[in-house]
N, C-alpha and C positions, 0 to 999 in steps of 0.2 A: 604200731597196732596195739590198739589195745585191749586186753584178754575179756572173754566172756563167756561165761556157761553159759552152753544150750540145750542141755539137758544131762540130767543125775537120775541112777537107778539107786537102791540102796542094796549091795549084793548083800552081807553079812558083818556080826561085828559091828565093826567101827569102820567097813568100805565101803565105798560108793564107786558105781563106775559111772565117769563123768567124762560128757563132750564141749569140746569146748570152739568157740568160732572160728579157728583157723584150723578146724577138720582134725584134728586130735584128737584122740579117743584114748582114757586110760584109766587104771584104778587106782583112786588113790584111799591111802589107809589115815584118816583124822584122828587117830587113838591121842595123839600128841598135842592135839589142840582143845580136849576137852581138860584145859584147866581155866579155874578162876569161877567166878561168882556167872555168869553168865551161860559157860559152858557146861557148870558141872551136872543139871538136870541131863542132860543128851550124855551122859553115860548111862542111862535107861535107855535101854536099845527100843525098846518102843517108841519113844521119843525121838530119838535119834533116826531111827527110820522112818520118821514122816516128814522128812525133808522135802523143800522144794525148792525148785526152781523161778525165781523173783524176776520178772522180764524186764521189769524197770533199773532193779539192783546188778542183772546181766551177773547170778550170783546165786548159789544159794541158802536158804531162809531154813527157821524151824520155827513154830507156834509161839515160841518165850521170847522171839523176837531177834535171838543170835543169827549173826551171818561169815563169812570165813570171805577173806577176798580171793579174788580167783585166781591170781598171781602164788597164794599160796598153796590152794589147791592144784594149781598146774604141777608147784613144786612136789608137793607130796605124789603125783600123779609120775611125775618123770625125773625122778632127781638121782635114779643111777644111770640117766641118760648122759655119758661123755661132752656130747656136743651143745647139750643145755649148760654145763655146768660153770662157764662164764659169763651167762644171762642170770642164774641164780643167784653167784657173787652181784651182779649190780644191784639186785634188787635185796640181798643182805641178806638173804638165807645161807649161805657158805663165809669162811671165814674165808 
C-alpha cells in the first residue's frame, strides 16, 4: 500500500496533525526537515502554516513549491511507535 495524506491541520510550531489513507491520524513535528535551500523560507511559521494538501501529490505542498513525502511524514508522525519501527528501517529512516 502505498501512503497518502488526506488531510493536514497546522496545530503550532513546526506541527501538523496529519491523516493519512490507511486511517492513521497523528502529529507529526517537521522542525527537522526544514533544512536546505528550499526548506528554509517554512521556518516563517506564517509560511509554514499555510500548507496544503496536494490531491494529485497524495502529499503536502507550500506556496515555494516544497513538498515532504508521506513516508516521511508518517515517520515523523509515529516513529516511537514499536511496531512501525521495522517498516521505518526499510525505508532508511532508522539505522
Amino acid at each position: 500500500m502505498f501512503l497518502h495524506v488526506t488531510d493536514a491541520q497546522y496545530l503550532e510550531d513546526y506541527k501538523i496533525e496529519v491523516t493519512f489513507n490507511n486511517g492513521r491520524k497523528g502529529i507529526a513535528d517537521l522542525t527537522d526537515a526544514l533544512r536546505g535551500a528550499m526548506f528554509e523560507p517554512l521556518k516563517n511559521k506564517s509560511m509554514f502554516s499555510s500548507l496544503a494538501v496536494d490531491k494529485e501529490l497524495d502529499t503536502i505542498v507550500w506556496s515555494n513549491g516544497a513538498d515532504l513525502a508521506p513516508e516521511y511524514i508518517y515517520f515523523q508522525a509515529f516513529k516511537n511507535e514499536p511496531e512501525l519501527q521495522q517498516q521505518f528501517k526499510q525505508w532508511g529512516y532508522l539505522a
